[in-house]
MDAnalysis code that builds the backbone (N, CA, C; Angstrom):
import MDAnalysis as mda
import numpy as np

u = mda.Universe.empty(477, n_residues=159, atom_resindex=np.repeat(np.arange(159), 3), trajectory=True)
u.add_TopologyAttr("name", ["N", "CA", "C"] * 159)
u.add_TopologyAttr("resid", np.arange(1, 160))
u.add_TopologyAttr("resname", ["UNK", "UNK", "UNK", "UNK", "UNK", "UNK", "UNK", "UNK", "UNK", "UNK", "UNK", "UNK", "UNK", "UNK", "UNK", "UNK", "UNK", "UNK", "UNK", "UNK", "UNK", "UNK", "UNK", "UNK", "UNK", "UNK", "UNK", "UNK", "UNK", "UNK", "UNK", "UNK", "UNK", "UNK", "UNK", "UNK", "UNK", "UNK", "UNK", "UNK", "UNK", "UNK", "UNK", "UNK", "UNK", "UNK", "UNK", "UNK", "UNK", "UNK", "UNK", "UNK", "UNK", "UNK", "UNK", "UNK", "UNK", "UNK", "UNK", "UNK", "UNK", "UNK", "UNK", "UNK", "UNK", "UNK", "UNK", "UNK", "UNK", "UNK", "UNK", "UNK", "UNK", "UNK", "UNK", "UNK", "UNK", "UNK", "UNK", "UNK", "UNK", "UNK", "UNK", "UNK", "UNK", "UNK", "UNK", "UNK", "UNK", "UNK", "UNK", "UNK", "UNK", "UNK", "UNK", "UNK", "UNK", "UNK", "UNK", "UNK", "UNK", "UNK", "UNK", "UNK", "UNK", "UNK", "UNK", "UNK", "UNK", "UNK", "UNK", "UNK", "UNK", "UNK", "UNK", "UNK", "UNK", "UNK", "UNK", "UNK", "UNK", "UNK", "UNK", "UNK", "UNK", "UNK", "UNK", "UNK", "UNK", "UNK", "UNK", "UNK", "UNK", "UNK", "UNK", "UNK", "UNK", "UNK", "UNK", "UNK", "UNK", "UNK", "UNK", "UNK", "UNK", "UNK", "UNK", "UNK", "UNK", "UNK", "UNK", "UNK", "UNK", "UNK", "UNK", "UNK", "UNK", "UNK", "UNK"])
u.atoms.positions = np.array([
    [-60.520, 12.982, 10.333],
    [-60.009, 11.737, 10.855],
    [-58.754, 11.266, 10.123],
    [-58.586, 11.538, 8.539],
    [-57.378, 10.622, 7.997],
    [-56.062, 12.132, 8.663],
    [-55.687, 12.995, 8.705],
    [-54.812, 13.282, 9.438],
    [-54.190, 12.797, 10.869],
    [-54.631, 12.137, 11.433],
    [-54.083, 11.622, 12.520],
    [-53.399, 10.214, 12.353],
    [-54.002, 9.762, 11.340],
    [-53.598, 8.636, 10.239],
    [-52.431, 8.581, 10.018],
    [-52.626, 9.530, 9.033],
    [-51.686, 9.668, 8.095],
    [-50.223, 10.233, 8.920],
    [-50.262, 10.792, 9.904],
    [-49.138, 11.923, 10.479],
    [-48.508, 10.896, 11.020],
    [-48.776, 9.891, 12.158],
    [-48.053, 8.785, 12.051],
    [-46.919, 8.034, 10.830],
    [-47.647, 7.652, 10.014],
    [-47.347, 7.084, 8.642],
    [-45.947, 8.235, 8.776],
    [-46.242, 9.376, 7.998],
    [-45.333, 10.424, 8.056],
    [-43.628, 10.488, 8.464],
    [-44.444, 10.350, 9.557],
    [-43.171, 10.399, 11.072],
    [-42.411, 9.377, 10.872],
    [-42.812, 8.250, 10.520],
    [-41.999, 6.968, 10.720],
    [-41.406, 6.576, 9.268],
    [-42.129, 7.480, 8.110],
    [-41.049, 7.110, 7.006],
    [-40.418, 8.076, 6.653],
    [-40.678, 9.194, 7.665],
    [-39.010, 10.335, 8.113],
    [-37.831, 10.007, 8.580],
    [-38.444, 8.897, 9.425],
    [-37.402, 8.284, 10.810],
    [-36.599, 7.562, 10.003],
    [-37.107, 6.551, 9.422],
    [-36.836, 5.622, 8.795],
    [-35.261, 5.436, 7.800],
    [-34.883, 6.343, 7.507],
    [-33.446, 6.497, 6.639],
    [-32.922, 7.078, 7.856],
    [-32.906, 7.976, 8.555],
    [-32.082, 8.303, 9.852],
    [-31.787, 6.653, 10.111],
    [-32.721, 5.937, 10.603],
    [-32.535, 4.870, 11.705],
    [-31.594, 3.695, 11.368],
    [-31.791, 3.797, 9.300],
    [-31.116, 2.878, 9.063],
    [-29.733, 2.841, 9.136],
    [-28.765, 1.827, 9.195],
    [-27.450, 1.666, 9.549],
    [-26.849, 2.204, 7.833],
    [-25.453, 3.128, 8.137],
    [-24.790, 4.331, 7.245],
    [-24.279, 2.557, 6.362],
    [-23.981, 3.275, 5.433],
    [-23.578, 2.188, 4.201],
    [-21.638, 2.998, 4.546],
    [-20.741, 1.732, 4.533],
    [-19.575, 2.530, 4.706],
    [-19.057, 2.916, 3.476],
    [-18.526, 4.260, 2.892],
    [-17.376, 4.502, 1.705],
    [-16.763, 3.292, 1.103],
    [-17.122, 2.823, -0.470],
    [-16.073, 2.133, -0.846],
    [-14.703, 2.400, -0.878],
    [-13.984, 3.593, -0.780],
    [-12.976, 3.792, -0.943],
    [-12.336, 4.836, 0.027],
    [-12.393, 4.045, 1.494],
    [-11.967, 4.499, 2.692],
    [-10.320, 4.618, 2.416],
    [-9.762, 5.453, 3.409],
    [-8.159, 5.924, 3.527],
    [-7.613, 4.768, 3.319],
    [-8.190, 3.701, 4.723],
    [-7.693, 2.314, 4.302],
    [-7.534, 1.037, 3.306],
    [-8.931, 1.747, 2.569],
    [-8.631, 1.007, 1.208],
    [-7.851, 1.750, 0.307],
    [-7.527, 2.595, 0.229],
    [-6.530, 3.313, -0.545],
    [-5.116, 3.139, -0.660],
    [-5.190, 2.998, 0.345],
    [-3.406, 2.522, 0.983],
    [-3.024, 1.075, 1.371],
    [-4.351, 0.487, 1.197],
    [-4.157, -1.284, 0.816],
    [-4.113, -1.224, -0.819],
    [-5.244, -0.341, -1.439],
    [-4.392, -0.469, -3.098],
    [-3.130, -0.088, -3.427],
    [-2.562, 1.218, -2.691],
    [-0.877, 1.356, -2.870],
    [-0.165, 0.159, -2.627],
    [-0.223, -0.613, -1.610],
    [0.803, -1.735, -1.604],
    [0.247, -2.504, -2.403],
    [-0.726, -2.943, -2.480],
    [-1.000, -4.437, -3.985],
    [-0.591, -3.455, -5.640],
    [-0.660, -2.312, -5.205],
    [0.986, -1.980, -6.503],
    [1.416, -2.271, -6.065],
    [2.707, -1.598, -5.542],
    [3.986, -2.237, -5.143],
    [4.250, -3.561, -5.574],
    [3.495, -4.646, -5.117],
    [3.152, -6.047, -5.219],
    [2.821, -6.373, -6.760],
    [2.106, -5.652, -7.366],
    [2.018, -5.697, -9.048],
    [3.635, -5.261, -9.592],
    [4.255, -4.256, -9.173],
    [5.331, -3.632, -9.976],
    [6.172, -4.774, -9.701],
    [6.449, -5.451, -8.989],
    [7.568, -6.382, -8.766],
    [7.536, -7.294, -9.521],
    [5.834, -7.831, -9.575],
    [5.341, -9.104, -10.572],
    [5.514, -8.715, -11.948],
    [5.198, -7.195, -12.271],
    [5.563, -6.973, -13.434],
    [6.591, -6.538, -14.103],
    [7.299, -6.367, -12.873],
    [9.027, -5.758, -13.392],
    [9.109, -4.175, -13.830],
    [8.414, -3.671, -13.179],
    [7.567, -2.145, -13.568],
    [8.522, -1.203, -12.163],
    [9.559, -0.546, -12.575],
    [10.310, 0.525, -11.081],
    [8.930, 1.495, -11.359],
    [8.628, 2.131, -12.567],
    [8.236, 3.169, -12.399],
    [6.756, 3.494, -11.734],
    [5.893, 2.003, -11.798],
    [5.088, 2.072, -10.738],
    [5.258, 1.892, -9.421],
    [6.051, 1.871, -8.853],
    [6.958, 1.693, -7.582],
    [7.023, 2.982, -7.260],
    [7.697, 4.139, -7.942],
    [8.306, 4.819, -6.891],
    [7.262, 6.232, -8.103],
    [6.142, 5.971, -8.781],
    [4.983, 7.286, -9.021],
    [4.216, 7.508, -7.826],
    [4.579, 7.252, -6.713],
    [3.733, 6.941, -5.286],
    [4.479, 7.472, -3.880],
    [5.777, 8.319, -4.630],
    [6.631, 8.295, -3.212],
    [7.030, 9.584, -3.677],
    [7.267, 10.608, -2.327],
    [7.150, 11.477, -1.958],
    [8.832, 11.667, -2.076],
    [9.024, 12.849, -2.734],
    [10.488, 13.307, -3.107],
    [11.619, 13.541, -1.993],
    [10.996, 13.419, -0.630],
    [11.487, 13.484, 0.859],
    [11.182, 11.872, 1.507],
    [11.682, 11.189, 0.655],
    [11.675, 9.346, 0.859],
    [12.749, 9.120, 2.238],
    [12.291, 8.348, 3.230],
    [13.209, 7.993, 4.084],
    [12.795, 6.883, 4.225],
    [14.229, 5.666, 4.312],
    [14.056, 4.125, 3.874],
    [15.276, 3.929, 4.879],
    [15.019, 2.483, 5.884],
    [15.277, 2.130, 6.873],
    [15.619, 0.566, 6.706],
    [16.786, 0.320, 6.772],
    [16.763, -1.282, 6.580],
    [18.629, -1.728, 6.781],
    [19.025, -2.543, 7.364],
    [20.182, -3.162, 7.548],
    [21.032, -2.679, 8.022],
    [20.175, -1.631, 9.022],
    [21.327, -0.940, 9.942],
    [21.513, 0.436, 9.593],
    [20.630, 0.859, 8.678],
    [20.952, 2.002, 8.076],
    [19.537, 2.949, 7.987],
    [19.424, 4.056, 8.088],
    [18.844, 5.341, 7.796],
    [19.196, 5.815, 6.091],
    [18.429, 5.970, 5.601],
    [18.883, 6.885, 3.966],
    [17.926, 7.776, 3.476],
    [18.116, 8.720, 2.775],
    [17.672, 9.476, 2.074],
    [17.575, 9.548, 0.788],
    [17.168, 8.341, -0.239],
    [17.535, 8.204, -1.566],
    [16.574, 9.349, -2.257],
    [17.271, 9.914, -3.598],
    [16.300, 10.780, -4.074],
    [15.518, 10.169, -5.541],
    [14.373, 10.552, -5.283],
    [13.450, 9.611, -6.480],
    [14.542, 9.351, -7.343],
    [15.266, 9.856, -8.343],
    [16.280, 9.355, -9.250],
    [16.946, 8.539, -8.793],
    [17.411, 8.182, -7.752],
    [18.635, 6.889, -7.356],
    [17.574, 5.544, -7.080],
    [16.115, 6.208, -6.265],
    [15.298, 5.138, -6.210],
    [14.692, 4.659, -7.417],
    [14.572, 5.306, -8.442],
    [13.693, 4.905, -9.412],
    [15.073, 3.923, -10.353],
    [15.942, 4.486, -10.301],
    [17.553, 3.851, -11.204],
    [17.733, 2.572, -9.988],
    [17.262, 2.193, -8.877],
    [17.884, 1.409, -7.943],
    [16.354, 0.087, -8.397],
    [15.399, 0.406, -8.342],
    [14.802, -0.654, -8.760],
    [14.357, -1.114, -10.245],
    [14.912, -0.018, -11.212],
    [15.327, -0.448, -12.776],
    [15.935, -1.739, -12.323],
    [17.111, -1.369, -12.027],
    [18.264, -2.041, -12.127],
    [17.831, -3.663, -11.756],
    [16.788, -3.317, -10.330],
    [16.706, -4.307, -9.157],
    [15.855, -5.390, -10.060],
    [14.529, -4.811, -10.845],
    [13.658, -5.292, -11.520],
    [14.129, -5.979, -12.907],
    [15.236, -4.986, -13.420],
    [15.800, -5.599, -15.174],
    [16.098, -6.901, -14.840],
    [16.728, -7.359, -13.597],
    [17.496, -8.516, -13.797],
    [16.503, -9.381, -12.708],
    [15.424, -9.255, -12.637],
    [14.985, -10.413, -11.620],
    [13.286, -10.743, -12.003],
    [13.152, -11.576, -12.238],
    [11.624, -12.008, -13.314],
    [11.261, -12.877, -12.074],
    [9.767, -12.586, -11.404],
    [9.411, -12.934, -10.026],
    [8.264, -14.158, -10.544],
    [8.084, -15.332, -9.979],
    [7.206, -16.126, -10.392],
    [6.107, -15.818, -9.134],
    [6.474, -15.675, -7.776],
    [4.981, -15.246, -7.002],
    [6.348, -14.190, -6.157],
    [5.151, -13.278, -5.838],
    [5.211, -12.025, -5.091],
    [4.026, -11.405, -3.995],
    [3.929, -11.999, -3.142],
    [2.734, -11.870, -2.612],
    [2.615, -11.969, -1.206],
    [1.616, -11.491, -0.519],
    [1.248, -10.864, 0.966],
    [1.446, -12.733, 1.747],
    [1.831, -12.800, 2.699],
    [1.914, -14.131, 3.687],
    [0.491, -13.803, 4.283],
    [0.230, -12.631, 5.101],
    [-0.865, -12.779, 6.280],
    [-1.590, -11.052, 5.504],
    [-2.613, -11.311, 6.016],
    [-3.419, -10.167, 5.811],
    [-2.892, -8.417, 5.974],
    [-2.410, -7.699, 5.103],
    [-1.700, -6.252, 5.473],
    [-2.345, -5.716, 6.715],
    [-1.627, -5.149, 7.588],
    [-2.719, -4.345, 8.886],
    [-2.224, -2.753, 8.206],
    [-3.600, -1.978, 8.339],
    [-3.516, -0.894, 7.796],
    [-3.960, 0.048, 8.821],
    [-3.598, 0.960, 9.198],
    [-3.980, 1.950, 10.473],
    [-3.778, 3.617, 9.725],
    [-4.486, 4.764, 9.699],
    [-4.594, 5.855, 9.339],
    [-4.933, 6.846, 10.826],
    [-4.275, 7.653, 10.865],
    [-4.397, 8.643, 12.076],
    [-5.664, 9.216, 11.999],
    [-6.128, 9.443, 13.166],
    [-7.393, 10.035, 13.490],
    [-8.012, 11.392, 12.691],
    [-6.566, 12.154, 12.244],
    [-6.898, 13.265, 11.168],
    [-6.950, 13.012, 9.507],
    [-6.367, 11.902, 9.889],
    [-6.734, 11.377, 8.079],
    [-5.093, 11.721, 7.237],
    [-4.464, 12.707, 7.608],
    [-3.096, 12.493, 7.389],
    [-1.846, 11.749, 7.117],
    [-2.203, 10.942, 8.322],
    [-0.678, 10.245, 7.939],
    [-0.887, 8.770, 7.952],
    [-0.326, 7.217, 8.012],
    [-1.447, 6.297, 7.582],
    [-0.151, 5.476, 7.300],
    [-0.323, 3.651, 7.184],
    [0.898, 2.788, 7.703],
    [0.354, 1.452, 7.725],
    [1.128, 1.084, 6.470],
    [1.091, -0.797, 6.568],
    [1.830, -1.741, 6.741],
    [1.596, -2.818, 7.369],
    [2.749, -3.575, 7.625],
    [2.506, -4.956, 6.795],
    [3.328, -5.545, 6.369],
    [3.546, -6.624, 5.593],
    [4.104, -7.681, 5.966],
    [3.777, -9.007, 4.916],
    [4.888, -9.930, 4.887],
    [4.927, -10.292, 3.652],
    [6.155, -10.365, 3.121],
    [5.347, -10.660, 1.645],
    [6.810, -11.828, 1.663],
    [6.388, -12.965, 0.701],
    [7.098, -13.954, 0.170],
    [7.307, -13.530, -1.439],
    [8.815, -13.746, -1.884],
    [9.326, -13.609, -3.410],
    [9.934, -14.995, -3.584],
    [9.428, -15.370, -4.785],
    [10.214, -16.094, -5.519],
    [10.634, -16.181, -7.143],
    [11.002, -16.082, -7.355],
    [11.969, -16.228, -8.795],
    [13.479, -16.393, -9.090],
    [13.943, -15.840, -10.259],
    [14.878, -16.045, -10.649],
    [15.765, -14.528, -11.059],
    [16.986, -14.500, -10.585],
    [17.739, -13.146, -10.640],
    [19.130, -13.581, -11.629],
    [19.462, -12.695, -12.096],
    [21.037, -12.326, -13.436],
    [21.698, -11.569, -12.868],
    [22.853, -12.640, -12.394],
    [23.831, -11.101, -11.974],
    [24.571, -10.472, -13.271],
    [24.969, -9.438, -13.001],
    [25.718, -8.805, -14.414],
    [27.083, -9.949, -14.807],
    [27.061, -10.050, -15.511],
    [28.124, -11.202, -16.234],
    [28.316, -13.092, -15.854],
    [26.822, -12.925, -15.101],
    [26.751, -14.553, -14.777],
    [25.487, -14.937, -14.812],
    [25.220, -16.248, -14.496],
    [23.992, -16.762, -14.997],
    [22.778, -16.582, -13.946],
    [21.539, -17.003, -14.109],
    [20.654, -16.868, -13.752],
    [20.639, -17.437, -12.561],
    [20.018, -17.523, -11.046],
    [20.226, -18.349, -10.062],
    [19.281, -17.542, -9.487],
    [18.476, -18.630, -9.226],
    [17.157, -18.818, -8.038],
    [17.213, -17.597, -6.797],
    [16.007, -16.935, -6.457],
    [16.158, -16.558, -5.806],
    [14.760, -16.353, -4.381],
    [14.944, -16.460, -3.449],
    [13.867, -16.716, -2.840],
    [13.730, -16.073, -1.533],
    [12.684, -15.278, -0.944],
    [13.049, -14.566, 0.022],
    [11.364, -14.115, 0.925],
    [11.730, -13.998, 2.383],
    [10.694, -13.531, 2.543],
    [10.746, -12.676, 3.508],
    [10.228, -10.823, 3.784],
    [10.578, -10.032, 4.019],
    [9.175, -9.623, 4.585],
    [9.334, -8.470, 5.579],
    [8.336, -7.393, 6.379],
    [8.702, -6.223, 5.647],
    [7.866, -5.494, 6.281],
    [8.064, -4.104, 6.438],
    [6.906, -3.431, 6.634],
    [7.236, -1.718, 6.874],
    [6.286, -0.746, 7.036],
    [5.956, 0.279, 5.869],
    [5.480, 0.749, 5.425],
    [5.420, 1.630, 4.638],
    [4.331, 2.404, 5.255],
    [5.224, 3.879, 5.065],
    [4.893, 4.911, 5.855],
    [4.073, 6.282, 4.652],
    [2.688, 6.200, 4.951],
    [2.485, 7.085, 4.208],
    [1.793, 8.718, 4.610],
    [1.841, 10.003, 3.981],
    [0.908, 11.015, 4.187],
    [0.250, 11.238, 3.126],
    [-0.535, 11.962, 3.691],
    [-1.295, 12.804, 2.737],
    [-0.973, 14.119, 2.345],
    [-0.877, 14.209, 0.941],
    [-0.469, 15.845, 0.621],
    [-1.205, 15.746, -0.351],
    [-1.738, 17.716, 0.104],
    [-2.769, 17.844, -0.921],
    [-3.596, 16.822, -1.894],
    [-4.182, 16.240, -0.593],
    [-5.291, 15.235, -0.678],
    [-5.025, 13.650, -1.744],
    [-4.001, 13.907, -1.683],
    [-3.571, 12.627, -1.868],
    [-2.447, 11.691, -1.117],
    [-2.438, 10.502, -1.174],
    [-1.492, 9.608, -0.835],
    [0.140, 9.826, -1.249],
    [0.665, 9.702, -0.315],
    [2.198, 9.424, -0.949],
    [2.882, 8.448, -0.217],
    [3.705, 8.011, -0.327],
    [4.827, 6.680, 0.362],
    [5.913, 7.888, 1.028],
    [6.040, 7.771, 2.180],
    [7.563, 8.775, 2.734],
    [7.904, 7.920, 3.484],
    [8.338, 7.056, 3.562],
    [9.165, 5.941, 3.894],
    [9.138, 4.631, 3.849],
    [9.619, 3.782, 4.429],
    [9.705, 2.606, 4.497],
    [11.197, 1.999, 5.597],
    [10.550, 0.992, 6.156],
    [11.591, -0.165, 6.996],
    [10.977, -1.388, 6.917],
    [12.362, -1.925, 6.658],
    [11.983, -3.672, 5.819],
    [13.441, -4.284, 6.917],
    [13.053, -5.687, 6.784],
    [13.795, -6.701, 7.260],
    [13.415, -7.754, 6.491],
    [14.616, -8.651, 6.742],
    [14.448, -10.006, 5.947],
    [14.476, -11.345, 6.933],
    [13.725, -12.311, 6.197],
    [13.702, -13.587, 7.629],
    [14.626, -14.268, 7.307],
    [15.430, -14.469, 8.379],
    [16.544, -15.216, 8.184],
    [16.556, -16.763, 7.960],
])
């Protein structure tokens, strides 16, 4: 008699982890590439180029003011030295929630922004003067050999 019991019992605390609902990955594509931009967003606050551009792919294509370019990590990494030495940011930060989208193969992957800057910038041989700005963009990323990289970007500014 206890086998017919029991085989029930069985069955249903077999079923039972099947049935339950999957727990999702803490550290989905999309959260990955929402932590790449909140760098970005740290390097600015911290005045840091070189966490900026340890994330970008040596075939960088950057889109902004009418223009197409091809900077190579050295001009990009010397272009936001430069950009960062002289500009100490008091907030740097997202306006509306990043939208993050990753292709169906897991490959290639893309956020869009708004981010508001404010601080204070030095031009070379003059004084300090306010600076304040608030900008979009895309940042375009793949995957190589299983990791993330930045291969582009297009930004605009609000007028």
């Amino acid at each position: 008699m206890l086998p017919w019991i029991v085989a029930p019992i069985l069955v249903t605390l077999w079923l039972v982890p099947v049935a339950s609902p999957a727990v999702a990955p803490a550290n989905t594509d999309a959260d990955l590439l929402r932590a790449l931009h909140e760098k970005v967003l740290r390097a600015h606050r911290q005045g840091n180029a070189e966490l900026i551009v340890e994330d970008e792919a040596p075939d960088y294509v950057q889109g902004n003011r009418g223009e197409i370019k091809r900077p190579t990590l050295q001009e990009r990494s010397a272009r936001f030295r430069d950009y960062l030495g002289s500009t100490r940011f008091e907030v740097y930060r997202d306006v509306v929630e990043p939208i993050v989208r990753v292709s169906s193969d897991g490959t290639l992957g893309w956020v869009i922004v708004q981010v508001e800057a404010r601080g204070v910038q030095t031009k070379p041989g003059g004084p300090s003067e306010p600076l304040e700005f608030v900008s979009a963009w895309i940042e375009l990323y793949e995957r190589r050999e299983g990791r993330w990289y930045r291969v582009g970007n297009l930004s605009n500014f609000k007028s």
